[in-house]
N, CA, C and O atoms as a GROMACS GRO file, in nm:
protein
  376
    1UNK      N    1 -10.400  -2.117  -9.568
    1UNK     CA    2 -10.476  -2.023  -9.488
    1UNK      C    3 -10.544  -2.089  -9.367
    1UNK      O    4 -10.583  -2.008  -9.282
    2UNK      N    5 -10.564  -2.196  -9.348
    2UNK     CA    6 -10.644  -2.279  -9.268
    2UNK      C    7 -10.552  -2.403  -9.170
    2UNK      O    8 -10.570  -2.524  -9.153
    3UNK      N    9 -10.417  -2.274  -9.102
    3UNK     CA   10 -10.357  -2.377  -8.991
    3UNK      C   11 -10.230  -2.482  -9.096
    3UNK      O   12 -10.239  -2.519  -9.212
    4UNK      N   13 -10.144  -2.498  -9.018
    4UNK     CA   14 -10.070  -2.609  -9.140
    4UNK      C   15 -10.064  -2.646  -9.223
    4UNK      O   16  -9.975  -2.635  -9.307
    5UNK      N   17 -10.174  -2.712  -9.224
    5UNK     CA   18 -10.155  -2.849  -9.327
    5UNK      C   19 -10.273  -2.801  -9.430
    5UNK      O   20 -10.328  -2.894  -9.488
    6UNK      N   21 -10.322  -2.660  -9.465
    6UNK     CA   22 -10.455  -2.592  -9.547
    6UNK      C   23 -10.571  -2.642  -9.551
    6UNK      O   24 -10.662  -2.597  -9.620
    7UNK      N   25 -10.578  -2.731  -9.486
    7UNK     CA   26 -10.726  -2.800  -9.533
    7UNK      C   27 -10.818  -2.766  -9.428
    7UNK      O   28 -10.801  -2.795  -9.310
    8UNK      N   29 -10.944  -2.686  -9.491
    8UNK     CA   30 -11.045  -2.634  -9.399
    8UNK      C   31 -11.088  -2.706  -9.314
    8UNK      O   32 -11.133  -2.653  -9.212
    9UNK      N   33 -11.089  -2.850  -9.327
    9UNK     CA   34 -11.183  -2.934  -9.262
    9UNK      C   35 -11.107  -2.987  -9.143
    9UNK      O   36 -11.172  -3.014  -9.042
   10UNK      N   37 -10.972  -3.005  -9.145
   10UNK     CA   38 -10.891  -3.005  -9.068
   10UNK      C   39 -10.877  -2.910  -8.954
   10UNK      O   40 -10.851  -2.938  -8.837
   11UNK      N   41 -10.891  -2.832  -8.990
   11UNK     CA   42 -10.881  -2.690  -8.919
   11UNK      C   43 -10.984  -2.666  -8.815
   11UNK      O   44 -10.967  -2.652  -8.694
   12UNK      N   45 -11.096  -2.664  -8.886
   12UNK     CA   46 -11.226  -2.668  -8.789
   12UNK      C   47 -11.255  -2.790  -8.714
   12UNK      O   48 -11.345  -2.786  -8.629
   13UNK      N   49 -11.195  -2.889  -8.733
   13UNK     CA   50 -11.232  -3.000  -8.625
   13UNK      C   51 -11.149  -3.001  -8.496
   13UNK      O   52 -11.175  -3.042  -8.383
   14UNK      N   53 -11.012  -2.927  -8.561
   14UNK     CA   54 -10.912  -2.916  -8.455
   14UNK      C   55 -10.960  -2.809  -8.363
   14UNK      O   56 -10.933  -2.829  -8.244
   15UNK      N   57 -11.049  -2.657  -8.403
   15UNK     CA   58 -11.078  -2.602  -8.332
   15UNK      C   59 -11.224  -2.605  -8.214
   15UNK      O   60 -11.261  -2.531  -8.124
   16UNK      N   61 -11.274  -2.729  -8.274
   16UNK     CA   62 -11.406  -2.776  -8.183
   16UNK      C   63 -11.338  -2.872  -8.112
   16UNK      O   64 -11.398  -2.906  -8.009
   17UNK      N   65 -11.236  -2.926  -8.131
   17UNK     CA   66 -11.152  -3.022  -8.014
   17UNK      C   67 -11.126  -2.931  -7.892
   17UNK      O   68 -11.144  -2.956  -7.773
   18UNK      N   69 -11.064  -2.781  -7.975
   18UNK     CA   70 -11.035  -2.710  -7.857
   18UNK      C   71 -11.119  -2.655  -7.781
   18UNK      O   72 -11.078  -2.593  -7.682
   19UNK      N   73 -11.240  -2.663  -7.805
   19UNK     CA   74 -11.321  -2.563  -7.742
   19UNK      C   75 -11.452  -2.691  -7.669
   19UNK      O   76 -11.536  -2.664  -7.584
   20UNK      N   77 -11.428  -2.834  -7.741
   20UNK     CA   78 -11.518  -2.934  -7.640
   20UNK      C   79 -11.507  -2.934  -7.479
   20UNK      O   80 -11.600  -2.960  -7.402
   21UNK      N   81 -11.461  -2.921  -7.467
   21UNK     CA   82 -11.450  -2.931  -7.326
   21UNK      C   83 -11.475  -2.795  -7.236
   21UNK      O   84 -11.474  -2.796  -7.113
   22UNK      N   85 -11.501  -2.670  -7.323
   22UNK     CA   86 -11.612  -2.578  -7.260
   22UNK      C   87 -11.737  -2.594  -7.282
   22UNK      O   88 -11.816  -2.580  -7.189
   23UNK      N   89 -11.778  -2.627  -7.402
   23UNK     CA   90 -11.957  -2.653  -7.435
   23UNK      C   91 -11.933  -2.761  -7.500
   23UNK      O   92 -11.848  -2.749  -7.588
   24UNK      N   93 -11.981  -2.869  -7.484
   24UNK     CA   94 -12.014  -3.039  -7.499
   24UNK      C   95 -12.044  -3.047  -7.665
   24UNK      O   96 -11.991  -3.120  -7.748
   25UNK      N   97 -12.139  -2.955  -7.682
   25UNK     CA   98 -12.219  -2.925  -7.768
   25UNK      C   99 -12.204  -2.850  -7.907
   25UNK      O  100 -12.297  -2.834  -7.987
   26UNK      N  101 -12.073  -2.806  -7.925
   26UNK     CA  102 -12.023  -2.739  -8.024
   26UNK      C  103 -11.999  -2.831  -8.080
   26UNK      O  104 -11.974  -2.942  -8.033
   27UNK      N  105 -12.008  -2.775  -8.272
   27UNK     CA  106 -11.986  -2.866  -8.368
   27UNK      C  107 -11.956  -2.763  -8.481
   27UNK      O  108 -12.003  -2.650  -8.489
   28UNK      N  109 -11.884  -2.813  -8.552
   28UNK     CA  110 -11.842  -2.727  -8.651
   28UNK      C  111 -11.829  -2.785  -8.825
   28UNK      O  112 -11.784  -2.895  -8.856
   29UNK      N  113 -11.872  -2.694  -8.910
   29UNK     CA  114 -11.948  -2.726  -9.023
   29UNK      C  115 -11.829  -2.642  -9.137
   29UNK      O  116 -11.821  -2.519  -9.137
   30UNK      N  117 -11.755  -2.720  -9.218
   30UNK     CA  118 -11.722  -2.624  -9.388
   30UNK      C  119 -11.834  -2.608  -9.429
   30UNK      O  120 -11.922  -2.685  -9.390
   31UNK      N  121 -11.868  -2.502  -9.523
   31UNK     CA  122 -11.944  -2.437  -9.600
   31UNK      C  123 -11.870  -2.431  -9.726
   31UNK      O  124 -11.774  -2.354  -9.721
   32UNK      N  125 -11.880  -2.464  -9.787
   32UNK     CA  126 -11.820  -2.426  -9.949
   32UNK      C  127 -11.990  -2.417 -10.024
   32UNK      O  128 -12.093  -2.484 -10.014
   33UNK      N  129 -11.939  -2.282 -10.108
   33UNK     CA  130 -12.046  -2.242 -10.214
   33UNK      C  131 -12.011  -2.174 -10.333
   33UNK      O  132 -11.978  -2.063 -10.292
   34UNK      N  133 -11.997  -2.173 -10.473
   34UNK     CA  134 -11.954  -2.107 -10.513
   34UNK      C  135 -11.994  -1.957 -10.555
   34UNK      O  136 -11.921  -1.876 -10.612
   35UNK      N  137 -12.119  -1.940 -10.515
   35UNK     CA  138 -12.112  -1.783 -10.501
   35UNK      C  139 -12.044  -1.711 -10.399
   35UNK      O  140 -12.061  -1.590 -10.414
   36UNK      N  141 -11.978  -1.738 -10.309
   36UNK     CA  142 -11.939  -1.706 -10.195
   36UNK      C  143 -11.942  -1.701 -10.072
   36UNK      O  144 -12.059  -1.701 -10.036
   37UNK      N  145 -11.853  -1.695  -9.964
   37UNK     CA  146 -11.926  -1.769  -9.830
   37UNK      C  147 -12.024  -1.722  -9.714
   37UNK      O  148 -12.052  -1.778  -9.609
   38UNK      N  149 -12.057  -1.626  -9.755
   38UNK     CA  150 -12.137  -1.586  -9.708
   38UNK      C  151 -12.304  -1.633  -9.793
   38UNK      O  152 -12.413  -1.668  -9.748
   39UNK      N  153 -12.262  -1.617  -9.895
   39UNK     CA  154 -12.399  -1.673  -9.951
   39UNK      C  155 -12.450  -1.852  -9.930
   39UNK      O  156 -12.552  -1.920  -9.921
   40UNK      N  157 -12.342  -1.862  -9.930
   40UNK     CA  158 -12.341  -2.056  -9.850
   40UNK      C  159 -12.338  -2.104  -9.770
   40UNK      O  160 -12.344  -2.226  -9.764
   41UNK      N  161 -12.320  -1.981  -9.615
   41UNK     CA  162 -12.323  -1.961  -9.496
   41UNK      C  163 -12.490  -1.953  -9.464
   41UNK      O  164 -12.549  -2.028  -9.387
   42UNK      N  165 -12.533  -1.876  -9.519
   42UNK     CA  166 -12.672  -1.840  -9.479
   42UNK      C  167 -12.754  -1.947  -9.544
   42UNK      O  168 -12.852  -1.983  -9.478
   43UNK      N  169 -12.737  -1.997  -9.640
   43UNK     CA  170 -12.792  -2.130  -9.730
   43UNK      C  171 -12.764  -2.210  -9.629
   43UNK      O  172 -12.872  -2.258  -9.593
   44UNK      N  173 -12.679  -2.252  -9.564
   44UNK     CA  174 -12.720  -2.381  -9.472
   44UNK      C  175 -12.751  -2.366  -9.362
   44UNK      O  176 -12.791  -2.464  -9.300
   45UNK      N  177 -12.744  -2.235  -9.296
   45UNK     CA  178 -12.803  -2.200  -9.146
   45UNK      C  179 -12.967  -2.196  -9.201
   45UNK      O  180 -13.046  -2.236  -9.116
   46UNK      N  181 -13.024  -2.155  -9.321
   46UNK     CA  182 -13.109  -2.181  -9.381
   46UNK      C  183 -13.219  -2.340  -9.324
   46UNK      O  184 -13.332  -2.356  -9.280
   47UNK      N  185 -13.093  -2.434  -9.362
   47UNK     CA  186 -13.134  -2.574  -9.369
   47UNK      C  187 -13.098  -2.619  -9.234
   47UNK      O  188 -13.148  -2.721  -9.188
   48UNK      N  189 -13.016  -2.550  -9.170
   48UNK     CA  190 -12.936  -2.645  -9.020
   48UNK      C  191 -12.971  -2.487  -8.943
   48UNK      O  192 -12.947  -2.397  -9.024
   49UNK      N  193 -13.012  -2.443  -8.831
   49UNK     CA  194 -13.018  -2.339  -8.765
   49UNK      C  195 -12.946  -2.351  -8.697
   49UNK      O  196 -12.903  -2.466  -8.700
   50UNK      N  197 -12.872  -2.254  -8.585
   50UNK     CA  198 -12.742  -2.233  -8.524
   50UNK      C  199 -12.787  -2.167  -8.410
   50UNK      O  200 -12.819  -2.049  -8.425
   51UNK      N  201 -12.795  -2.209  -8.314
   51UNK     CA  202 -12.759  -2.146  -8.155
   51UNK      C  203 -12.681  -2.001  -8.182
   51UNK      O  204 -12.726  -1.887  -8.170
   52UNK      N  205 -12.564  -2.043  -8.220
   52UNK     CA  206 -12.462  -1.930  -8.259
   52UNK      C  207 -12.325  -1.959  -8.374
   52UNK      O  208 -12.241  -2.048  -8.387
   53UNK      N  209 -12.351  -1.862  -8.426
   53UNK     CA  210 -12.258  -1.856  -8.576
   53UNK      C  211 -12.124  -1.787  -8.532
   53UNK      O  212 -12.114  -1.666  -8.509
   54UNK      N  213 -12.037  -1.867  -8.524
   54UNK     CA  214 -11.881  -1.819  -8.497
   54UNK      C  215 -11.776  -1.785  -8.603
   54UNK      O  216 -11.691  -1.872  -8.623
   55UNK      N  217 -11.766  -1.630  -8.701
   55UNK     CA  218 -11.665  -1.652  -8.771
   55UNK      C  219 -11.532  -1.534  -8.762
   55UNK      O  220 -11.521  -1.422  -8.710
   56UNK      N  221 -11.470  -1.596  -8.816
   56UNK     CA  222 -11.279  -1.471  -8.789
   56UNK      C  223 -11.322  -1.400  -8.912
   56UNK      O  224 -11.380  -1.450  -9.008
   57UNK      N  225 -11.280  -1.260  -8.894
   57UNK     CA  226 -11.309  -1.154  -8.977
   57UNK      C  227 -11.144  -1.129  -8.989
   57UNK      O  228 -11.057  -1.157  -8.907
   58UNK      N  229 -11.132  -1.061  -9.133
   58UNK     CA  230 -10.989  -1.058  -9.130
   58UNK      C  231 -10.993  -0.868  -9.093
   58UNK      O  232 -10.886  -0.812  -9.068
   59UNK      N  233 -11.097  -0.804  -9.094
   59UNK     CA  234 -11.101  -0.683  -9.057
   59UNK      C  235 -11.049  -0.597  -9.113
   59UNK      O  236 -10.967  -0.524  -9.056
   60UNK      N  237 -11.090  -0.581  -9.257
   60UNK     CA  238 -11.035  -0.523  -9.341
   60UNK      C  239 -11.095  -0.399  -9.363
   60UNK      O  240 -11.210  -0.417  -9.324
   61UNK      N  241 -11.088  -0.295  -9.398
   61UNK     CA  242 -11.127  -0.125  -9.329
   61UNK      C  243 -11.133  -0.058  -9.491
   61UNK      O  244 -11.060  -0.121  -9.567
   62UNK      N  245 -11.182   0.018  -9.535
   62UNK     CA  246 -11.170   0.128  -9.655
   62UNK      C  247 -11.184   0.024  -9.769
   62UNK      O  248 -11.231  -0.089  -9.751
   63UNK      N  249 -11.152   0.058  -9.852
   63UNK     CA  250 -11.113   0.029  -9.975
   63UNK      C  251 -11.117  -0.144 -10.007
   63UNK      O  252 -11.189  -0.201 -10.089
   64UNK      N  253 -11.016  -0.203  -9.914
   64UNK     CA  254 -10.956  -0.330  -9.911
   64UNK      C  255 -11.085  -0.394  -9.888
   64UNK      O  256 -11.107  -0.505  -9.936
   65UNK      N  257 -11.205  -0.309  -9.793
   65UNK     CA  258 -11.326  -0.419  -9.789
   65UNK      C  259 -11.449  -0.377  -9.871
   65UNK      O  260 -11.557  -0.436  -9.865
   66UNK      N  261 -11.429  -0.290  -9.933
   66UNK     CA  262 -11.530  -0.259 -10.062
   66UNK      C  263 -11.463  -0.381 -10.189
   66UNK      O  264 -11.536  -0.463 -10.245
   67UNK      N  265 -11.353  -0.373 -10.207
   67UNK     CA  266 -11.286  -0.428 -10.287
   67UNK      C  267 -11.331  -0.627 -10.273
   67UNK      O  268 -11.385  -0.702 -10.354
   68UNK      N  269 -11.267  -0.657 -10.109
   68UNK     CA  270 -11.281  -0.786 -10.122
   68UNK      C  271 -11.393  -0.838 -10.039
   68UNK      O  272 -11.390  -0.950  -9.987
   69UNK      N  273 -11.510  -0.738 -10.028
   69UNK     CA  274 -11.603  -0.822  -9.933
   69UNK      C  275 -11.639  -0.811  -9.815
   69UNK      O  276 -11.584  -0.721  -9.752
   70UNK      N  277 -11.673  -0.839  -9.791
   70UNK     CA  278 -11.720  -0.841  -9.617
   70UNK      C  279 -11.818  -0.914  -9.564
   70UNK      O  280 -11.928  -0.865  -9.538
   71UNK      N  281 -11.782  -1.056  -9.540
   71UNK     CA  282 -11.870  -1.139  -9.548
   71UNK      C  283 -11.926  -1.136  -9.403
   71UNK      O  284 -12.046  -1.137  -9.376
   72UNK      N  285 -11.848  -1.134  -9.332
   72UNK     CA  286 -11.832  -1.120  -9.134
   72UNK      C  287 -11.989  -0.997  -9.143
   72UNK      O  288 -12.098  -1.018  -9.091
   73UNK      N  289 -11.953  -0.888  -9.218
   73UNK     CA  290 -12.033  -0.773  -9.149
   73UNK      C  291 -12.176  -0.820  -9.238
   73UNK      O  292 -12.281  -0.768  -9.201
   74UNK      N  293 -12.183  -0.907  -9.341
   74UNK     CA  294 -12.276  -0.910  -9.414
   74UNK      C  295 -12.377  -1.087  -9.349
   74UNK      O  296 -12.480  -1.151  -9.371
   75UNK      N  297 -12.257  -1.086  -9.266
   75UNK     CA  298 -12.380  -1.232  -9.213
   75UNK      C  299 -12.396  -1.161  -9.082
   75UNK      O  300 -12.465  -1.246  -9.024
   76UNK      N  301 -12.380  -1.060  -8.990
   76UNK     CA  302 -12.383  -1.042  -8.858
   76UNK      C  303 -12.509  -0.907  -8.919
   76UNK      O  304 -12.549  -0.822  -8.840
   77UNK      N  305 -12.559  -0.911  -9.078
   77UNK     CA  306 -12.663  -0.809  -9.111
   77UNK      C  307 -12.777  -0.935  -9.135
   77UNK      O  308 -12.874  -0.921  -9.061
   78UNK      N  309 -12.782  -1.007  -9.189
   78UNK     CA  310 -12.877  -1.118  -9.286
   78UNK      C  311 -12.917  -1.251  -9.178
   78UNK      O  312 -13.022  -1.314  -9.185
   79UNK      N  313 -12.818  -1.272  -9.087
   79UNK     CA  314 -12.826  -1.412  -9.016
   79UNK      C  315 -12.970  -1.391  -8.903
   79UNK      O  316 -13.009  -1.295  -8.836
   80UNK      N  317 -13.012  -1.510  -8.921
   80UNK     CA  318 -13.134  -1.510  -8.797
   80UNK      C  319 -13.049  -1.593  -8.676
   80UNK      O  320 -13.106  -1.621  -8.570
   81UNK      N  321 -12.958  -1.617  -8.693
   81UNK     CA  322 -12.832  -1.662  -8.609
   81UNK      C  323 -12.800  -1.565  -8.547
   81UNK      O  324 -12.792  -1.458  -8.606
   82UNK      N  325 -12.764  -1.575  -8.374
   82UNK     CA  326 -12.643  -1.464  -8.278
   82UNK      C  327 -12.536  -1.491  -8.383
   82UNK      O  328 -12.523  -1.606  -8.425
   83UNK      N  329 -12.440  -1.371  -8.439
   83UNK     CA  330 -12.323  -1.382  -8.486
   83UNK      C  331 -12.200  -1.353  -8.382
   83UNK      O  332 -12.196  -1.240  -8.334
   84UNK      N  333 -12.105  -1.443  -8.347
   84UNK     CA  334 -11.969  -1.412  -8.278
   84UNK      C  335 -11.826  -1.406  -8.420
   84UNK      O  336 -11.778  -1.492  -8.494
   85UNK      N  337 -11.808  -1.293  -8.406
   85UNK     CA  338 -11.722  -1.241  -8.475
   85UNK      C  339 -11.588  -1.186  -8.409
   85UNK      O  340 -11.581  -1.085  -8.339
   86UNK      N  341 -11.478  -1.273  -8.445
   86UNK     CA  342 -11.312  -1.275  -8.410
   86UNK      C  343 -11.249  -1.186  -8.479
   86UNK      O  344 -11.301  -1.159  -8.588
   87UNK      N  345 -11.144  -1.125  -8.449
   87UNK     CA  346 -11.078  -1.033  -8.545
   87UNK      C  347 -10.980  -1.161  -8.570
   87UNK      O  348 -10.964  -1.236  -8.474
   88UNK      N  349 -10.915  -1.192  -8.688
   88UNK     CA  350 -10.810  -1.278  -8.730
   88UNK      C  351 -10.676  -1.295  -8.663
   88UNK      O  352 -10.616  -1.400  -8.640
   89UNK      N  353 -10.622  -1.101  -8.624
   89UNK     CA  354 -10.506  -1.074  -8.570
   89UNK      C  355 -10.534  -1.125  -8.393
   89UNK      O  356 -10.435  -1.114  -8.320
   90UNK      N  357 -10.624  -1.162  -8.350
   90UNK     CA  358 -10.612  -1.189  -8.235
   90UNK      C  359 -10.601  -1.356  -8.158
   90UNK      O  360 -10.580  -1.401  -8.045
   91UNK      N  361 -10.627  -1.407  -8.289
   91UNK     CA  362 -10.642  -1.592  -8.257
   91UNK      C  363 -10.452  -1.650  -8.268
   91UNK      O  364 -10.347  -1.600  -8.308
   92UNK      N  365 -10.489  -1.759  -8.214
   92UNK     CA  366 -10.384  -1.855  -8.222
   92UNK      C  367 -10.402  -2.003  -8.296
   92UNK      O  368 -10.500  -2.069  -8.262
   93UNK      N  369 -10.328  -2.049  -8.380
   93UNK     CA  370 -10.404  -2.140  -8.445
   93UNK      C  371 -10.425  -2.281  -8.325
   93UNK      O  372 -10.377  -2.262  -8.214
   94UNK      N  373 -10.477  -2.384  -8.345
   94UNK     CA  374 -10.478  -2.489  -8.291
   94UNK      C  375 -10.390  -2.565  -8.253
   94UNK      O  376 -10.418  -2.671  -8.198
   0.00000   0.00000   0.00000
């Protein structure tokens, strides 16, 4: 799920490579929690505060997001963070 080679951490470093050279200053963080990522999202913006919180929503509508969640709409409710929120279908990987 996370670009080639699956590994989250991979993924997100490749995408702050892409984006250094617009803001100097971007840095990018895995979150793993096992209650879920949104609950481990806000636990470390908690401990680390954020200019701005960048995440891909897979944009899931009815049913499919009662069912699996909605972490995108539930940190862009809870975050003391600006939330920037991607739809999934619109990115390109790294």
């Amino acid at each position: 799920p996370y670009g080639a080679s699956g590994d989250a951490t991979t993924y997100i470093d490749a995408l702050v490579e892409r984006w250094r050279h617009t803001a100097s200053e971007v840095t990018g963080q895995v979150v793993l929690d096992p209650l879920g990522p949104a609950s481990g999202i806000r636990a470390h913006l908690d401990q680390h505060p954020a200019g701005l919180v960048a995440m891909i929503s897979s944009a899931r509508t009815g049913v499919q997001r009662l069912l699996l969640g909605a972490t995108a709409a539930s940190m862009v409710h809870a975050s003391v963070s600006p939330c920037l929120v991607v739809p999934m279908q619109g990115l390109q990987s790294p």
